[in-house]
GUVEXVEX-482349 format. One record per residue (C-alpha): residue in three letters; x, y, z; residue number from 1. Coordinates in Angstrom, 2 decimals. Each point is the difference from the previous one (the first is absolute). Layout:
residues N
R | ala | X | Y | Z | NUM
...
end
This chain:
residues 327
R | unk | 0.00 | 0.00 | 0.00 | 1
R | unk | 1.38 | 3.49 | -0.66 | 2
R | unk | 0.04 | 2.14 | 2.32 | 3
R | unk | -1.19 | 3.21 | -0.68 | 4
R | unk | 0.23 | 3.69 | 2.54 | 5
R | unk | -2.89 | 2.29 | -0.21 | 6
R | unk | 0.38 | 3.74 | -0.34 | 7
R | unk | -0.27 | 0.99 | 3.37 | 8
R | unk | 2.34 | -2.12 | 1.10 | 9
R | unk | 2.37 | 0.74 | -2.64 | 10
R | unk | -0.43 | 3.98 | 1.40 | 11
R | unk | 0.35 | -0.81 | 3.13 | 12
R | unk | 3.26 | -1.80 | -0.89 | 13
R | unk | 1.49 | 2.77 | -1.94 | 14
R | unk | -0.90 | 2.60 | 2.28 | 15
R | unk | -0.59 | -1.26 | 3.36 | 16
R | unk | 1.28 | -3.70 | -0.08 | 17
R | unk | 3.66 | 0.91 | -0.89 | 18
R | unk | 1.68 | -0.41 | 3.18 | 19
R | unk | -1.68 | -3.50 | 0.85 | 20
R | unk | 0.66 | -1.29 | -3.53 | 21
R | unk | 4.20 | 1.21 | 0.35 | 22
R | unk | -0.55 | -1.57 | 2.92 | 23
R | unk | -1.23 | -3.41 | -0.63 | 24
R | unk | 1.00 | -0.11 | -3.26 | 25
R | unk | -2.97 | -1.07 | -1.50 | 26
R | unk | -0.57 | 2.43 | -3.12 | 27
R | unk | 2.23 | 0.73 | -3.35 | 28
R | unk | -1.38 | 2.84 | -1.40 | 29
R | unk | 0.91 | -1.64 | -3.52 | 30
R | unk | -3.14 | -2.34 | 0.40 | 31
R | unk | -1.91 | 2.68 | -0.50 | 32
R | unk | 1.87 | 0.90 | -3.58 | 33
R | unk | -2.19 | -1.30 | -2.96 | 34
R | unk | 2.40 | -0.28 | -2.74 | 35
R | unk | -2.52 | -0.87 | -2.66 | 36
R | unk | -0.76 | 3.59 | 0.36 | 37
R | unk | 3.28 | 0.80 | -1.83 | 38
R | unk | 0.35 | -0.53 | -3.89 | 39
R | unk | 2.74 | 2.86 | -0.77 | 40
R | unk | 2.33 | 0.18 | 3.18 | 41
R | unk | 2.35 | -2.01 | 1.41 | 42
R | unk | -1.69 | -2.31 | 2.41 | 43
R | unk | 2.64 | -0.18 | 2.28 | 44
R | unk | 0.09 | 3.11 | 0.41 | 45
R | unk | -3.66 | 0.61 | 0.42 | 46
R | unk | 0.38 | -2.40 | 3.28 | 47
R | unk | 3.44 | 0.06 | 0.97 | 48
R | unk | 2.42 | 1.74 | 2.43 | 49
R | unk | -0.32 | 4.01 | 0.14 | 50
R | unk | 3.23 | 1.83 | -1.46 | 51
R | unk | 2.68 | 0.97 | 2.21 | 52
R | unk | 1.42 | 2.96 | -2.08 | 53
R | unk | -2.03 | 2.73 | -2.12 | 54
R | unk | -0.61 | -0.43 | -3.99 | 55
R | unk | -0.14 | 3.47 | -0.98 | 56
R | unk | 2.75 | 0.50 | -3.01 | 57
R | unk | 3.51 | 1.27 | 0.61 | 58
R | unk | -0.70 | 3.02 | -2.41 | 59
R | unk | 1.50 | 2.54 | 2.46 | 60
R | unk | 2.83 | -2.40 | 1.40 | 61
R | unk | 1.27 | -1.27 | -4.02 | 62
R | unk | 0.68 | 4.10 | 0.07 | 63
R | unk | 1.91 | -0.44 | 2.87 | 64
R | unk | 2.43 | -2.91 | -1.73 | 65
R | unk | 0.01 | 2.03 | -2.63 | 66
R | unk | 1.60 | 2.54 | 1.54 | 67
R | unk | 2.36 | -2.09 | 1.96 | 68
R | unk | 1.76 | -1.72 | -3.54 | 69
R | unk | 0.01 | 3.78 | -1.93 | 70
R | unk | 2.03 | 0.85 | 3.27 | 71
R | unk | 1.97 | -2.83 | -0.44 | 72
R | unk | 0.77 | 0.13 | -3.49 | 73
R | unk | 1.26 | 3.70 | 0.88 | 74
R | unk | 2.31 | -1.06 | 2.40 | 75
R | unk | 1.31 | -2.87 | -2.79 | 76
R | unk | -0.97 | -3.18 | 1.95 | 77
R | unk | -2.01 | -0.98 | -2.94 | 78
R | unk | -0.93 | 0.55 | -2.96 | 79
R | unk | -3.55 | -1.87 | -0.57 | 80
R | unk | -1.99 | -1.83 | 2.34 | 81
R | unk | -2.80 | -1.95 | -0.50 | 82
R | unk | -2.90 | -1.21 | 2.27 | 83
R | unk | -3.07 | -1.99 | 0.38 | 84
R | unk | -1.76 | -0.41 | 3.53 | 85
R | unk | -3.48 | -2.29 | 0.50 | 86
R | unk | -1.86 | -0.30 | 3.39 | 87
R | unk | -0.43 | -4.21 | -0.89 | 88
R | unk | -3.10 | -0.39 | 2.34 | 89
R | unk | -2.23 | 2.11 | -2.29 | 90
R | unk | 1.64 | 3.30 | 0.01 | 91
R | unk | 1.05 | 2.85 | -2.65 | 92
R | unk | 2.88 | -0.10 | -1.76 | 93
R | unk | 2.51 | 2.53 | -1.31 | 94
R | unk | 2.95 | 0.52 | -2.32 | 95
R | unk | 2.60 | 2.28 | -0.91 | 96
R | unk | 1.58 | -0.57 | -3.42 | 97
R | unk | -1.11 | -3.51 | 0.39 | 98
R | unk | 0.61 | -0.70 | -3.83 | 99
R | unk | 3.19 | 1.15 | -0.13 | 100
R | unk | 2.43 | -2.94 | -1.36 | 101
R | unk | 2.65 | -1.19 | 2.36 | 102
R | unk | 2.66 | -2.76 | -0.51 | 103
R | unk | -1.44 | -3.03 | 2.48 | 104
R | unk | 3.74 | -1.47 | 0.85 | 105
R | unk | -0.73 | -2.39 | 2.90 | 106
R | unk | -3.77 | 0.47 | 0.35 | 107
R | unk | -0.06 | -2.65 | -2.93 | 108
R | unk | 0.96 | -2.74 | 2.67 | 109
R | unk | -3.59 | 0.04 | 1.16 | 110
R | unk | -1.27 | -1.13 | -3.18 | 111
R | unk | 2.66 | -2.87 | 0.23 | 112
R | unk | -1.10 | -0.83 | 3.44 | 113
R | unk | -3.69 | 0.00 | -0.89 | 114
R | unk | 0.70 | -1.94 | -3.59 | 115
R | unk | 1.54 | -3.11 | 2.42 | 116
R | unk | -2.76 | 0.37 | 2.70 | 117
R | unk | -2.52 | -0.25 | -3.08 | 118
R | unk | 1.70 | -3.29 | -1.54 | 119
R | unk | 0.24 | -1.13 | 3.75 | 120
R | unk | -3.49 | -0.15 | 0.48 | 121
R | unk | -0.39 | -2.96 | -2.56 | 122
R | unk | 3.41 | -1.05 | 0.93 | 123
R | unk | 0.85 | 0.34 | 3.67 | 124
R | unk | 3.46 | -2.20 | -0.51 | 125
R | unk | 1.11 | 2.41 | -1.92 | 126
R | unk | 0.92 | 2.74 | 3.24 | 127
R | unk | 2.07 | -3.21 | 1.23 | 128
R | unk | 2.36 | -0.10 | -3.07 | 129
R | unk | 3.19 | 1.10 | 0.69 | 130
R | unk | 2.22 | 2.16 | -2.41 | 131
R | unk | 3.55 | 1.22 | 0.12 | 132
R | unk | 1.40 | 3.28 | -0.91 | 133
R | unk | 2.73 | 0.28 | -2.01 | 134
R | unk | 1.73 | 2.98 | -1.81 | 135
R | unk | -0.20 | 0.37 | -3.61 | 136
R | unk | 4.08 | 0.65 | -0.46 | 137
R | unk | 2.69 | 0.64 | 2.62 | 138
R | unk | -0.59 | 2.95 | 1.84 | 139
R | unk | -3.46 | 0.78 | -1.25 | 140
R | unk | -2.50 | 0.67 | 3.11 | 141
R | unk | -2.76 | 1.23 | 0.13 | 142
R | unk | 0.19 | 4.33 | 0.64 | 143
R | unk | -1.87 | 1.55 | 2.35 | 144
R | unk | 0.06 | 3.34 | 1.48 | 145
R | unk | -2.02 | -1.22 | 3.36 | 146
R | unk | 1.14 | -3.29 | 0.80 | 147
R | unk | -1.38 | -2.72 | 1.67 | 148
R | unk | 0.85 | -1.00 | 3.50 | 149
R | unk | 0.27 | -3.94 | -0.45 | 150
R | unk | 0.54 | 0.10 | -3.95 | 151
R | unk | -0.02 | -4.27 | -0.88 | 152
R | unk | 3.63 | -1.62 | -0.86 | 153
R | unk | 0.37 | -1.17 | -3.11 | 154
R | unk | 0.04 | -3.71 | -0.93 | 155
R | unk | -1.79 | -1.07 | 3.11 | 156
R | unk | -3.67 | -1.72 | -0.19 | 157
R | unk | -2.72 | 2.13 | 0.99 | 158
R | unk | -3.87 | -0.52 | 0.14 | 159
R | unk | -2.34 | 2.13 | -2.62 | 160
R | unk | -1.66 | 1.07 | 3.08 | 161
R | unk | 3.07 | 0.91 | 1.57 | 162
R | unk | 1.16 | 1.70 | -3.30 | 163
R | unk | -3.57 | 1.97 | 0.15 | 164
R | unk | 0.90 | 1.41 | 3.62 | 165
R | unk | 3.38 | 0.81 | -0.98 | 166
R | unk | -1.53 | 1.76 | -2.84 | 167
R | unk | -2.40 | 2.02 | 1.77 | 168
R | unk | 1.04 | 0.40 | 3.77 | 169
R | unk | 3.58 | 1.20 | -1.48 | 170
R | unk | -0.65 | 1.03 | -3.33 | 171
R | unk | 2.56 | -2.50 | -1.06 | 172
R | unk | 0.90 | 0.26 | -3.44 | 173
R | unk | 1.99 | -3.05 | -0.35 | 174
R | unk | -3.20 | -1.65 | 1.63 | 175
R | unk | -2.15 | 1.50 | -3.13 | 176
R | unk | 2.41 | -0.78 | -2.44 | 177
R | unk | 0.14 | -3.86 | 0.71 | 178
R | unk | -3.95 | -0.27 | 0.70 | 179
R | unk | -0.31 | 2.46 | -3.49 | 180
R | unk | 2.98 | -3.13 | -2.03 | 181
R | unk | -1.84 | -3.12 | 1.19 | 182
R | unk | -3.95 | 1.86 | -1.06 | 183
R | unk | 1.87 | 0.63 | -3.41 | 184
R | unk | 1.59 | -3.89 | -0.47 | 185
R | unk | -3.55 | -0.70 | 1.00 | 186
R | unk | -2.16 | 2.25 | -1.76 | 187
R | unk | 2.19 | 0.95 | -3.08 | 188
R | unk | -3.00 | 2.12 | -1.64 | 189
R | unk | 0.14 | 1.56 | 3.36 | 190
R | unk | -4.35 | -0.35 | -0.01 | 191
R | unk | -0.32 | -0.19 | 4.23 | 192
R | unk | 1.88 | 2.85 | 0.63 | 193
R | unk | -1.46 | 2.04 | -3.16 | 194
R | unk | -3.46 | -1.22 | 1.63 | 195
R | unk | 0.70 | 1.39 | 3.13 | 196
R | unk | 0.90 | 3.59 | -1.20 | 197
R | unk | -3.24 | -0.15 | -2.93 | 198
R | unk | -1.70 | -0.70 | 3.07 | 199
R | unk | 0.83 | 2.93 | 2.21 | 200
R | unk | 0.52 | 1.81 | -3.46 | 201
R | unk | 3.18 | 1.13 | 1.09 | 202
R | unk | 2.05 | 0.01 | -3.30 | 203
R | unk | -0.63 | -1.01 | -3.57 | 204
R | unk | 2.15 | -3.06 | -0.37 | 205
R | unk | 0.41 | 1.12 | -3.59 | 206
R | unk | 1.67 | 2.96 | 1.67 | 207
R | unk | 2.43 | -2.02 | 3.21 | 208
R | unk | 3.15 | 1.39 | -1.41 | 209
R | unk | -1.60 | 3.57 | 1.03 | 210
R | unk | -1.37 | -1.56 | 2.98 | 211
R | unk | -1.63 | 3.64 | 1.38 | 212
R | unk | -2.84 | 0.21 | 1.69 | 213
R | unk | -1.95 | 2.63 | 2.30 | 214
R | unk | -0.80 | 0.34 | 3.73 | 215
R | unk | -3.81 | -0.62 | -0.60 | 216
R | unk | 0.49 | -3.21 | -1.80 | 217
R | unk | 2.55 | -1.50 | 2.14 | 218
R | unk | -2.20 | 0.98 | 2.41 | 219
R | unk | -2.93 | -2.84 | -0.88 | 220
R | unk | 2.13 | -2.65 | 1.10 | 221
R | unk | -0.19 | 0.63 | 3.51 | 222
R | unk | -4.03 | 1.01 | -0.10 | 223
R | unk | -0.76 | -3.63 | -1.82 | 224
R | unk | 2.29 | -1.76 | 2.86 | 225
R | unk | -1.66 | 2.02 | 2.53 | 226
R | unk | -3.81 | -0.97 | -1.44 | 227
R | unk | 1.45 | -3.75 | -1.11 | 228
R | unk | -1.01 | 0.67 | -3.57 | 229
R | unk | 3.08 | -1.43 | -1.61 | 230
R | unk | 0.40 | -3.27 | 1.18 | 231
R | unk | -2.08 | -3.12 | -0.23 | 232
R | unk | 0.07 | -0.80 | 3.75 | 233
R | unk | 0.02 | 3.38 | 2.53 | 234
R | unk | 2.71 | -1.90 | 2.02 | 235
R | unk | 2.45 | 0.96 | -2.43 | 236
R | unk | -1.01 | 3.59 | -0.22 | 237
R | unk | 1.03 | -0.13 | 3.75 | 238
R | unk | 3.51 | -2.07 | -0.35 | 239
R | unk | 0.86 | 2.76 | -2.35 | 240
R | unk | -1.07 | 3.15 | 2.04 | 241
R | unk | 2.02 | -1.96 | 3.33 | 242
R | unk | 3.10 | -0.09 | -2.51 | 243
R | unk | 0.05 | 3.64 | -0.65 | 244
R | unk | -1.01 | 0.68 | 3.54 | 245
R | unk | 3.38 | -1.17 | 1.04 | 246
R | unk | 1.73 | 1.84 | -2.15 | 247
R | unk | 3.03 | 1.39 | 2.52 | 248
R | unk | 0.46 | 3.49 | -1.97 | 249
R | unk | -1.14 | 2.80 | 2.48 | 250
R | unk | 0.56 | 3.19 | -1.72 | 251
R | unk | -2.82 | 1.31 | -2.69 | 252
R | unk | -3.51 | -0.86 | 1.29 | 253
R | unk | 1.18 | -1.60 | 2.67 | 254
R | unk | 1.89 | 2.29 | 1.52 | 255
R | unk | -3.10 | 2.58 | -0.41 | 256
R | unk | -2.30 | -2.03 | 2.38 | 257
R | unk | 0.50 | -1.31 | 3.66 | 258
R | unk | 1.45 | -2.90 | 1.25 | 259
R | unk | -1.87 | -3.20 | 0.44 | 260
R | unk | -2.19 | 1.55 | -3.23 | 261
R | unk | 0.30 | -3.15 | -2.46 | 262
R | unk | 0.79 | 0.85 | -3.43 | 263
R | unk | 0.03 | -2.53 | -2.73 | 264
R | unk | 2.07 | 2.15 | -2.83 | 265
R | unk | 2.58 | -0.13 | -2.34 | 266
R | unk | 2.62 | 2.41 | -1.59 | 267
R | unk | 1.99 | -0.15 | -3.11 | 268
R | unk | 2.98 | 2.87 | -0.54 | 269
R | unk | 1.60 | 0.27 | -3.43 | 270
R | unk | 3.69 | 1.52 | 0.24 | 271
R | unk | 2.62 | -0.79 | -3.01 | 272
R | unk | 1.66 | 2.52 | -1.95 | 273
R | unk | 1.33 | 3.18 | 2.21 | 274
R | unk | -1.71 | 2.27 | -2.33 | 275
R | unk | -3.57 | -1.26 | 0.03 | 276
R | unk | -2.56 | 0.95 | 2.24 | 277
R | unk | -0.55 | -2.55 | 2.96 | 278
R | unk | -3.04 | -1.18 | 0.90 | 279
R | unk | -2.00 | -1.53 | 3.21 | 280
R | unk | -3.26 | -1.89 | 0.78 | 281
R | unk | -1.67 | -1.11 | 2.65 | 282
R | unk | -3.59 | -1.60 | -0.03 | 283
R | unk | -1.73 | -1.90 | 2.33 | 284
R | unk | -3.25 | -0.25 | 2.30 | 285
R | unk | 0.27 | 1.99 | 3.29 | 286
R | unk | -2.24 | -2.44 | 2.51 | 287
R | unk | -1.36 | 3.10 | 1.94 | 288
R | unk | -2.29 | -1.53 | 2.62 | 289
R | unk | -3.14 | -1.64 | -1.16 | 290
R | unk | 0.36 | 2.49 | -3.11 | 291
R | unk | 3.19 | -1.18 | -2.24 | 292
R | unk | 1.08 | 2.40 | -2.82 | 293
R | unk | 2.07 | -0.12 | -3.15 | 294
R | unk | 3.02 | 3.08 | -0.96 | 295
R | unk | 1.66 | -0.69 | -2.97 | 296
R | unk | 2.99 | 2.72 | -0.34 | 297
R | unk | 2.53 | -0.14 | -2.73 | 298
R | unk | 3.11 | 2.85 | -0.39 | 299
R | unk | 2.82 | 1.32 | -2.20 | 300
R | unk | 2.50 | 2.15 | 0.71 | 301
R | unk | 3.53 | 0.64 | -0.19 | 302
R | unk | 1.21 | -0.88 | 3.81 | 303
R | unk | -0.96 | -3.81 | 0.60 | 304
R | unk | 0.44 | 0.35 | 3.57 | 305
R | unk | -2.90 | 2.70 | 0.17 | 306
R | unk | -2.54 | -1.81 | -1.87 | 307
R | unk | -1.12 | -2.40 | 3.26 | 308
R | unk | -0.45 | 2.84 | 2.42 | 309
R | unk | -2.10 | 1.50 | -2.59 | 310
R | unk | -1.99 | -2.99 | 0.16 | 311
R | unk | -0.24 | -0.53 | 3.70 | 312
R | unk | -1.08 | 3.75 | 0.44 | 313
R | unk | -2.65 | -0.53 | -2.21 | 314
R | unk | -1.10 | -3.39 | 1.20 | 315
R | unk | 0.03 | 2.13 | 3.98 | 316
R | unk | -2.17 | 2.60 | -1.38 | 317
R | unk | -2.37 | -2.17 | -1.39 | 318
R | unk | -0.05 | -2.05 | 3.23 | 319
R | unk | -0.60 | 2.95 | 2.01 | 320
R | unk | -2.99 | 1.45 | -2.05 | 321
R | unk | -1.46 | -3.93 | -0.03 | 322
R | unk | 0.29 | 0.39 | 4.15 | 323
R | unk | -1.64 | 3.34 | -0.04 | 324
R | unk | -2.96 | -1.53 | -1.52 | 325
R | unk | -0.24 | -2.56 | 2.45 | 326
R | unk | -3.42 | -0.40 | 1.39 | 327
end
């Protein structure tokens, strides 16, 4: 039999009745949510938690950022910046010169990590394999301009799961580059890893060799791990996200937000030639409490060593306008 409350009681309840029910704990207000009343709006929402931050749009603080980079390209710490900011639990957005083309450098690792995850979920053995690095010639490692704290030895036997943390806790190159050989001897046509960048229409795989992209699509990878859209099975969505969460760089975004905030990010720098502009990224989700967002910032300029406090001043200013929204 269903049991049913009349409309007095229901009134009484709601207006009179809250103490006892907190009390006794004998009434979620959520049985009284019809959803079948809702055709356009997001049902969850409809019945679900109330927001802890404001929605109103950042029109008046994107000014504010604005103003921050045109002071900081005066002062020559950069040159271009690029940004794109979502509130993930069904916020506003908002970008500045989020189409602007940037060079992706070691962002690309995600897509590596995600194409193995993807092939993983058919065939689990295949995170058990184990690989060994090895240098193409004598002498020939691997540059990078921030390197990694436990970088893996070469021609010793390591785990493609192992490989995958390397990859993305230390931004490993020499991690990348032997998960990146044995997709290729595996997938000569290259198809799983072209799949997973058609799929987050990163880059044109027509158009690798360029291998640009902008702040705003690089963005969508994190937003369809964060909603599980990309993967068969949501479980993976969440090994991947707990990867980058571990990731032990803490300047950029991280360095913007307090401690014991989890952030599950990558960067990617791009430093060769003396005369060309450098460039840093950092993009990730900032787990704010019960209200995660996403700030995707990517920099060039001429001074490398500027380009992650940019970031990380940035990534505190947009923390600190999120808090002052707090409900």
């Amino acid at each position: 039999m269903r049991f049913q409350i009349s409309k007095p009681l229901l009134l009484l309840l709601l207006l009179g009745g809250g103490f006892l029910a907190n009390q006794l704990n004998i009434i979620d207000i959520n049985l009284f949510c019809n959803q079948s009343r809702f055709k356009y709006i997001n049902k969850e929402l409809a019945c679900g938690d109330s927001f802890v931050v404001k929605k109103h749009a950042y029109k008046e603080f994107k000014v504010k950022v604005e103003d921050f980079i045109q002071q900081k390209v005066k002062e020559d710490e950069i040159t271009e910046v690029s940004i794109y900011f979502r509130d993930l639990e069904n916020g506003p957005t908002f970008g500045i010169n989020e189409h602007a083309i940037f060079t992706p450098a070691s962002l690309l690792k995600v897509p590596i990590m995600l194409t193995y995850l993807s092939l993983a979920e058919n065939k689990p053995e295949l995170l058990e394999k184990t690989l060994k690095f090895s240098r193409l010639k004598e002498g020939d490692l691997i540059h990078q301009s921030i390197t990694p704290k436990d970088p893996i030895q070469e021609n010793i036997a390591y785990s493609v799961r192992e490989l995958l943390s390397h990859m993305i806790k230390y931004s490993d190159n020499n991690a990348s580059f032997t998960l990146a050989l044995y997709l290729n001897k595996q997938y000569p046509d290259g198809q799983p890893f072209f799949d997973t960048i058609r799929g987050f229409g990163l880059i044109d795989p027509e158009d690798i060799a360029e291998s640009n992209l902008s702040v705003k699509s690089y963005a969508s990878i994190f937003i369809q791990l964060y909603n599980s859209s990309f993967f068969s099975k949501t479980e993976t969505s969440e090994e991947a996200l707990r990867l980058l969460a571990e990731s032990d760089f803490i300047k950029g975004i991280v360095a913007g937000v307090p401690s014991g905030i989890s952030v599950a990010h990558k960067f990617g720098e791009r430093q060769i030639a003396d005369n060309e502009q450098k460039q840093f990224h950092d993009c990730g989700i900032v787990y704010y409490p019960k209200n995660p967002y996403l700030l995707c910032v990517m920099t060039r300029g001429d001074d490398f060593d500027k380009l992650p406090g940019v970031v990380s001043e940035i990534s505190r200013m947009v923390y600190e306008e999120f808090e002052s929204r707090r409900l």
